[in-house]
Z-matrix of the N, CA and C atoms (Angstrom, degrees):
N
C 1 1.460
C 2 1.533 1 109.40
N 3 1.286 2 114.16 1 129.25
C 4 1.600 3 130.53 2 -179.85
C 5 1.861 4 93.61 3 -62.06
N 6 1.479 5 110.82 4 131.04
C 7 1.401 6 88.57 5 160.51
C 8 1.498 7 130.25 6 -103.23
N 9 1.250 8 104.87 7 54.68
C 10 1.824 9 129.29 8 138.82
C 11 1.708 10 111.05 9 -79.07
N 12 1.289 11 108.85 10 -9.92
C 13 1.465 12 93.44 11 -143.99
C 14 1.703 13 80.03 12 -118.89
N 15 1.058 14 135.35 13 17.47
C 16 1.860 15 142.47 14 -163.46
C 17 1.421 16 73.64 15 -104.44
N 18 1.664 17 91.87 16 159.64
C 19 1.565 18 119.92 17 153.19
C 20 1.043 19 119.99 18 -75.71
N 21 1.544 20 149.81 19 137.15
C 22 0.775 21 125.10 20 170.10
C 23 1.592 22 98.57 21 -124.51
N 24 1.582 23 110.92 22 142.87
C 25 2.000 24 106.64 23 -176.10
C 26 1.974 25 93.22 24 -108.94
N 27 1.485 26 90.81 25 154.93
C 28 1.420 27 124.61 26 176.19
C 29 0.942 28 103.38 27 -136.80
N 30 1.785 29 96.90 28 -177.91
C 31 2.106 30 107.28 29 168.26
C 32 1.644 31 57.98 30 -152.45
N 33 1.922 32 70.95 31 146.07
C 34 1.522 33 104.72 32 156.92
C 35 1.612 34 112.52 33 -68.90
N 36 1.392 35 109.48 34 -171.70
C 37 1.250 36 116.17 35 -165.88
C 38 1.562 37 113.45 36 -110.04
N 39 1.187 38 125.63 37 162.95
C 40 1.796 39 139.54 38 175.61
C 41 1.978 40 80.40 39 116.34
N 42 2.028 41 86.21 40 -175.53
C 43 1.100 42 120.05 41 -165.43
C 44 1.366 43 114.50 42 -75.19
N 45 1.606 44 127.93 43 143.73
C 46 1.199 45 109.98 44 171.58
C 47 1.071 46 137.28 45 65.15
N 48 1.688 47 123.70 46 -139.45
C 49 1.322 48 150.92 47 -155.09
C 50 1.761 49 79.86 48 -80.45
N 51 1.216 50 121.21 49 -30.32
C 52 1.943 51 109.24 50 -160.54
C 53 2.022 52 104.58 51 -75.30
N 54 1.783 53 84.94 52 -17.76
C 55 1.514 54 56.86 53 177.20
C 56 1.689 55 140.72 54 -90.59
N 57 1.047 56 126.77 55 165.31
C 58 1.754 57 109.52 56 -178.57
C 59 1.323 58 99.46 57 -144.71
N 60 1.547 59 93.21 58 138.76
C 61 1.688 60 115.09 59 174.98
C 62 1.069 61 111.68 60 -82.53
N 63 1.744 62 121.05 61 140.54
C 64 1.250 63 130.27 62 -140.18
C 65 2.330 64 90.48 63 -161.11
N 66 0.892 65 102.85 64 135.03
C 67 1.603 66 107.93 65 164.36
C 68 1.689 67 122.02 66 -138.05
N 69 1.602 68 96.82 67 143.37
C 70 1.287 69 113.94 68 -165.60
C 71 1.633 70 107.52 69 -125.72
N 72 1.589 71 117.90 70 171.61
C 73 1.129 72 122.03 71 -175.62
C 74 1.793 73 96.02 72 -132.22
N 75 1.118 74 113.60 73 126.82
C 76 1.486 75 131.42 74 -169.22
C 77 1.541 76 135.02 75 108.45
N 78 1.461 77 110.78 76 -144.13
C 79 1.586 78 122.63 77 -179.08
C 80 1.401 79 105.25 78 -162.94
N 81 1.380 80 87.26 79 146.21
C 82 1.504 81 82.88 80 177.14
C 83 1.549 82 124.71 81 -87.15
N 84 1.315 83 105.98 82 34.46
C 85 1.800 84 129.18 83 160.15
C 86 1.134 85 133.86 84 -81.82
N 87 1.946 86 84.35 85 -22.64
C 88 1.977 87 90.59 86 -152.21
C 89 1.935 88 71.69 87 -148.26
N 90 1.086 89 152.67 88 10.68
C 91 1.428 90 172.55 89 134.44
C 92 1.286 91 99.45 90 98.61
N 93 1.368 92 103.88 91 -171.60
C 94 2.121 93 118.15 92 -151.73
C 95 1.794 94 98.81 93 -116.98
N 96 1.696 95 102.11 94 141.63
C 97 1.419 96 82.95 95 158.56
C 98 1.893 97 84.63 96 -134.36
N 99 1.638 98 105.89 97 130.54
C 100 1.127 99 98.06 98 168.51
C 101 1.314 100 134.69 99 -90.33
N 102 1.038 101 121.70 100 163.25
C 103 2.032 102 123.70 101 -143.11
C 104 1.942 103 87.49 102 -103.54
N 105 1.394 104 106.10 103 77.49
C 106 1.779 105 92.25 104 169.94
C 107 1.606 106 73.73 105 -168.32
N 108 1.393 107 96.14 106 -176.76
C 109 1.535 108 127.45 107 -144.62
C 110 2.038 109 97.69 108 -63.97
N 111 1.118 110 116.09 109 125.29
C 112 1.461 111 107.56 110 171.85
C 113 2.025 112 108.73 111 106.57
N 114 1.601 113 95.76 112 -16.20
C 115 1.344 114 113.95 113 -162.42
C 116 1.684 115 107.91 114 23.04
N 117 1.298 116 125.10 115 79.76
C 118 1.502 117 136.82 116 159.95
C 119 1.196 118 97.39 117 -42.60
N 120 1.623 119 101.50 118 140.59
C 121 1.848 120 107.14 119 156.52
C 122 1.456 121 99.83 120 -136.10
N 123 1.465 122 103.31 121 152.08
C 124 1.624 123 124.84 122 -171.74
C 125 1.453 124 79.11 123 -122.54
N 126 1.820 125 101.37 124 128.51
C 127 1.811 126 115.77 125 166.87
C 128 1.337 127 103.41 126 -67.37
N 129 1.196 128 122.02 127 177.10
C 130 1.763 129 144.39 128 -177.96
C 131 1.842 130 80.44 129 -102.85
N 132 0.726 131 150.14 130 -15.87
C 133 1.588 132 136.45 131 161.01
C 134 1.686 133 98.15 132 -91.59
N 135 0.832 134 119.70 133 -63.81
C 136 1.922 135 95.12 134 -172.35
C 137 1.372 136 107.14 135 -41.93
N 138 1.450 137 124.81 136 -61.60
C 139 1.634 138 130.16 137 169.94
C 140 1.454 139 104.30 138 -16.44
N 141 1.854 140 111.00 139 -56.15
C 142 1.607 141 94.49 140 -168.66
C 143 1.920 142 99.64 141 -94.40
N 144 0.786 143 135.73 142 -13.24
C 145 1.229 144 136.92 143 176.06
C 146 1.668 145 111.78 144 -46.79
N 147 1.569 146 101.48 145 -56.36
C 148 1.470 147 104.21 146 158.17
C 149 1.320 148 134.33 147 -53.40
N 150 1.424 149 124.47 148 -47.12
C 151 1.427 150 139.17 149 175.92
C 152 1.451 151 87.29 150 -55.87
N 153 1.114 152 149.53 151 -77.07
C 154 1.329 153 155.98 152 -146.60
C 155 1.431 154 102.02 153 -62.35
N 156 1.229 155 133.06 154 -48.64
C 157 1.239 156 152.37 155 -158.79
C 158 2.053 157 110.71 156 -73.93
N 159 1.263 158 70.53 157 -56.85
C 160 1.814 159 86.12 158 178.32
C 161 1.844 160 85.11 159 -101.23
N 162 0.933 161 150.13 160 40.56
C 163 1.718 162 116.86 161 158.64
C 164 1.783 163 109.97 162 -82.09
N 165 1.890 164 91.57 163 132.23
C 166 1.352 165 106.71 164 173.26
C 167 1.593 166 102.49 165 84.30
N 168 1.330 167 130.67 166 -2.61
C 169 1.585 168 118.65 167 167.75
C 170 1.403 169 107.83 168 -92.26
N 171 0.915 170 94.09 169 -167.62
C 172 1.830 171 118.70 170 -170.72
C 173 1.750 172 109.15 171 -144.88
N 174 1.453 173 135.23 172 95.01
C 175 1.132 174 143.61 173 -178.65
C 176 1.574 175 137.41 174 -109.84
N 177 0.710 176 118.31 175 159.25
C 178 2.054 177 109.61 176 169.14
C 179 1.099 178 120.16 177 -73.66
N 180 0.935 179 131.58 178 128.38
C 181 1.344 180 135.65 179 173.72
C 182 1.967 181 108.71 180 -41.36
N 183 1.243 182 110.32 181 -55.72
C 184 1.802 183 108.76 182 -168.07
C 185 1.318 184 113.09 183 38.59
N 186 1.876 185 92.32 184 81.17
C 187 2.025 186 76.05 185 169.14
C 188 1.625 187 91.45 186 -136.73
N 189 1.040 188 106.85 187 74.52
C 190 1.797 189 131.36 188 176.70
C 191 1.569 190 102.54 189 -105.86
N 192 1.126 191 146.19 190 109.65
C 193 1.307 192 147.90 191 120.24
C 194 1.513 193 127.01 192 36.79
N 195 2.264 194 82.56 193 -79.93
C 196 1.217 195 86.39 194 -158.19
C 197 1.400 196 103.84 195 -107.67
N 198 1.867 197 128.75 196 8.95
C 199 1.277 198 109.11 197 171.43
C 200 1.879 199 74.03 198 -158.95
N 201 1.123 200 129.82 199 123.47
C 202 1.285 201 147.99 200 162.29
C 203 1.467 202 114.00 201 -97.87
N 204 1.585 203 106.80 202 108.39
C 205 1.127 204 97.21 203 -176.95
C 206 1.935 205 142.80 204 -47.68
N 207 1.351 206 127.63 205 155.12
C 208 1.421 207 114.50 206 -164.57
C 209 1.400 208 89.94 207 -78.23
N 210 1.715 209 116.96 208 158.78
C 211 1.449 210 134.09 209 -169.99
C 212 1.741 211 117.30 210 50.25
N 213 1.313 212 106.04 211 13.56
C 214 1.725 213 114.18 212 160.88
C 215 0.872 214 111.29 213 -82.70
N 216 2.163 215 108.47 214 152.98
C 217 1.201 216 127.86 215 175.50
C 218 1.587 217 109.47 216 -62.73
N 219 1.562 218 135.29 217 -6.63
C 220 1.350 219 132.62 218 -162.62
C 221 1.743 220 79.31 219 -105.81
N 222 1.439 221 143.12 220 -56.48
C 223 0.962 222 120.95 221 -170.41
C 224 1.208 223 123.88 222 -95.44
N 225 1.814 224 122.71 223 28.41
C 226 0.935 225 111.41 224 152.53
C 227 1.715 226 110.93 225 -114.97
N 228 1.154 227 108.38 226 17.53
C 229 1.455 228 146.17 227 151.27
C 230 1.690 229 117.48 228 -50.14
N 231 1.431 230 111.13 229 -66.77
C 232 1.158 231 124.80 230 -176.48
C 233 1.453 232 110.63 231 -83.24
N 234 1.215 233 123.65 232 -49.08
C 235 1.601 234 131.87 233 172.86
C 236 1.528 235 104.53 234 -53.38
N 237 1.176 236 152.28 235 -60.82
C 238 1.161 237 162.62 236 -100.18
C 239 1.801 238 98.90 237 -150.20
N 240 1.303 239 126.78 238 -32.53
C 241 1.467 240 98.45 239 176.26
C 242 1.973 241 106.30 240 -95.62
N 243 1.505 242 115.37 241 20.27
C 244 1.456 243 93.88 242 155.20
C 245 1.298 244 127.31 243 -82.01
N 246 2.000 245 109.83 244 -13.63
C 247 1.475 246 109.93 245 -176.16
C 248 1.285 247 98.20 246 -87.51
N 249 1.284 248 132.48 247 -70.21
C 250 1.148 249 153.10 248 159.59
C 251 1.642 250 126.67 249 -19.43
N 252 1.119 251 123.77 250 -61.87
C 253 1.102 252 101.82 251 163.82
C 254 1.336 253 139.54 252 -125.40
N 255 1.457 254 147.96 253 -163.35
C 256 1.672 255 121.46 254 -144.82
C 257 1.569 256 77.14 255 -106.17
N 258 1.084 257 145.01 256 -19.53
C 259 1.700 258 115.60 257 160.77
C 260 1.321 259 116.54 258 -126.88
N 261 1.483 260 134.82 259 144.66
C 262 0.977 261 157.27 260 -177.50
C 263 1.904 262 108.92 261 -43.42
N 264 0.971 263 132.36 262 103.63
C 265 1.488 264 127.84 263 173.18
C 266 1.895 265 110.70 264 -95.00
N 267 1.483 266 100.43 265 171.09
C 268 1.341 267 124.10 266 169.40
C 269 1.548 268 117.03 267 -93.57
N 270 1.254 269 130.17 268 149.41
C 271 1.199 270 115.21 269 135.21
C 272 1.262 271 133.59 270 -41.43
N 273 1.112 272 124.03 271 -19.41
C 274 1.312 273 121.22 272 167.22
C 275 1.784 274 105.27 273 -78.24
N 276 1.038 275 140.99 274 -67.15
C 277 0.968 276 133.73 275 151.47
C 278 1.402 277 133.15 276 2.57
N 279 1.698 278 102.69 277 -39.39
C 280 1.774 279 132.64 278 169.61
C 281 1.776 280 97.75 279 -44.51
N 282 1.672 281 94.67 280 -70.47
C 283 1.307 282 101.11 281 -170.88
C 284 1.861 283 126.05 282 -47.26
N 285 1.149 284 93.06 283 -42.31
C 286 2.009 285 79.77 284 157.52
C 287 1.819 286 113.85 285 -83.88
N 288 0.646 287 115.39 286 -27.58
C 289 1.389 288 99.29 287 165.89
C 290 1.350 289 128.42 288 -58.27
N 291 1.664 290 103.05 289 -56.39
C 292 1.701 291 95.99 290 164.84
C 293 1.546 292 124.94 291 -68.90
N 294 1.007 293 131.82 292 -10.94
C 295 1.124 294 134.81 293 134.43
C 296 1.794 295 142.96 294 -34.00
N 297 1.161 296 95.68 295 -43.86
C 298 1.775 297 121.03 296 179.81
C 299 1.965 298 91.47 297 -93.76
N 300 1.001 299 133.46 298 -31.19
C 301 1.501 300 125.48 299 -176.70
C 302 1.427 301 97.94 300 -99.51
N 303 1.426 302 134.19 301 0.94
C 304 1.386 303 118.11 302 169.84
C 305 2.088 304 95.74 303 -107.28
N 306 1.089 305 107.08 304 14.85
C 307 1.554 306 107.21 305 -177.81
C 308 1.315 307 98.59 306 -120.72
N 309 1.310 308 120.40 307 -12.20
C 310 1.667 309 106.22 308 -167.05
C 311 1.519 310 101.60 309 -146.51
N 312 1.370 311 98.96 310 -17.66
C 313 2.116 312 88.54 311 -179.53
C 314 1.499 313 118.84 312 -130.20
N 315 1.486 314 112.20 313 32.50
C 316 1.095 315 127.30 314 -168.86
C 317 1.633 316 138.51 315 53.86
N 318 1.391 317 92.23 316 15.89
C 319 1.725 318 93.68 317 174.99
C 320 1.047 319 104.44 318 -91.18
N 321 1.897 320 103.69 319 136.06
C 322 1.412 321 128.52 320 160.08
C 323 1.320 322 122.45 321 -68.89
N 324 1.601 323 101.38 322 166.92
C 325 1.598 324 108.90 323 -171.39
C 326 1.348 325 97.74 324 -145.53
N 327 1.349 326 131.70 325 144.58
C 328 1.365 327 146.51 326 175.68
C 329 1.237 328 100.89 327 -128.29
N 330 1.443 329 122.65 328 157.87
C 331 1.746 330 143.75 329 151.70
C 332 1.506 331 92.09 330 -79.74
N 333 1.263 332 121.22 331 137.99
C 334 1.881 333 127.13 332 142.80
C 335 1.552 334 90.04 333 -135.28
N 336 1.080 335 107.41 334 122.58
C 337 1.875 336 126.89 335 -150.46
C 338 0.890 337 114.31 336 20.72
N 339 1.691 338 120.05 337 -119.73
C 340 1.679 339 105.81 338 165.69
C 341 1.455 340 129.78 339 -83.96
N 342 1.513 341 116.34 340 27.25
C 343 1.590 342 104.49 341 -169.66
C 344 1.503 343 94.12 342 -113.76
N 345 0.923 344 116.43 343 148.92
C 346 1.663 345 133.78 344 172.17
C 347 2.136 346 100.03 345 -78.21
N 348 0.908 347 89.43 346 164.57
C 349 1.261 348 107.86 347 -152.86
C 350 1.470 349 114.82 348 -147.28
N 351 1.611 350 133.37 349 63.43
C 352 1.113 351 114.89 350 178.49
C 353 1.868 352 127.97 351 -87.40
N 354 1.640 353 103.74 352 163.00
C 355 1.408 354 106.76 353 -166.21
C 356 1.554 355 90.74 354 -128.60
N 357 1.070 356 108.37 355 125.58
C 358 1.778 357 128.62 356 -154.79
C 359 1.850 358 99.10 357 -103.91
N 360 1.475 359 124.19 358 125.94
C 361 1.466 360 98.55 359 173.30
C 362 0.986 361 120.06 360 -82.04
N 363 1.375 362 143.97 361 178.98
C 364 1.491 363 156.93 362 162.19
C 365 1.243 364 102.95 363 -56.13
N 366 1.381 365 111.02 364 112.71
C 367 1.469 366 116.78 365 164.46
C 368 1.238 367 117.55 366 -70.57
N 369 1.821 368 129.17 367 139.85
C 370 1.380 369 128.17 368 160.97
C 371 1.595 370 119.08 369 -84.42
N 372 1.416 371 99.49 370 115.15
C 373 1.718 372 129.35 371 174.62
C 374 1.814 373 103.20 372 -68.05
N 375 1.173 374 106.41 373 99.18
C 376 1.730 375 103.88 374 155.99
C 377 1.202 376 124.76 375 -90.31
């Protein structure tokens, strides 16, 4: 077995009881398909689309459903993977993603009460 082709398990992000373990097959180099109902896949270009997008900010997480906050990673999540990537995601969806880019592409995550809080690095422009 290629190890692209392994499971790999996480937990999403926040405090505690919020978080939930979740497993995927890939990287976000070569992109994710996560192992739950519908099997979603995030491209290895949305992965960097985001990095690019947010490099060097600091944002909210928004991975609420039914109202994602405005200038969040969940609603620029939902807006942005119908162009971007070959299927349509949720903000909820956000939440394993920001998850998989704070495990593999160096974005940070903070608590500010209960909202997660990610800090995106500066991407290098060639």
């Amino acid at each position: 077995m290629r190890p692209t082709d392994e499971v790999r398990e996480l937990e999403t992000l926040g405090g505690g009881r919020k978080k939930k373990q979740f497993w995927y097959k890939g990287s976000v180099g070569i992109g994710v398909v996560l192992q739950q109902s519908g099997k979603p896949k995030i491209d290895a270009g949305f992965f960097q689309a985001a990095l690019d997008y947010f490099s060097g900010k600091t944002v909210d997480g928004g991975f609420r459903e039914d109202a994602a906050p405005q200038s969040s990673f969940g609603e620029w999540i939902e807006q942005a993977s119908p162009r971007l990537n070959s299927r349509k995601l949720t903000p909820r969806h956000g939440s394993f993603m920001a998850a998989i880019l704070c495990n593999e592409a160096g974005v940070q995550h903070s608590l500010k009460g209960n909202k997660i809080v990610l800090s995106f690095p500066r991407t290098k422009r060639t």
